[in-house]
Steps between C-alpha positions, in 0.01 A plus 500: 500500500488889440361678187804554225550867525533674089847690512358821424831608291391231285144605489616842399730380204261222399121398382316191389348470151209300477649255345709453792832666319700756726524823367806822534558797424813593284811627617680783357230781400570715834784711403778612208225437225683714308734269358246217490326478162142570437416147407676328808338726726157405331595136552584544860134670584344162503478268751719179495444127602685337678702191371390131631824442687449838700117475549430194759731643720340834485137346493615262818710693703395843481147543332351138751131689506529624094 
């Protein structure tokens, strides 16, 4: 059986903690942050985890080698 090839979209959107948690950036601080208050655009700098429900699929399916 072949290696499990990382989808490198994935790999681009998503890292590993070491605790084994998957981590994101935040959408919605690219553009129009006009309208967007000061303390949701401080919010949305840091990085987000990802819920339980999402993150075996991401860790199994498109992060095998992470």
């Amino acid at each position: 059986m072949p290696k499990m090839k990382t989808r490198k979209s994935a790999a681009k959107r998503f890292s590993l903690t070491g605790t084994g948690k998957v981590k994101y950036k935040k959408q919605n601080l690219r553009h129009i942050l006009t309208k967007k208050s000061a303390k949701r655009k401080r919010k949305l700098r840091h990085a987000g985890i990802l819920a339980k429900a999402n993150m075996r699929t991401v860790k199994r399916k498109l992060l095998p080698n992470g």
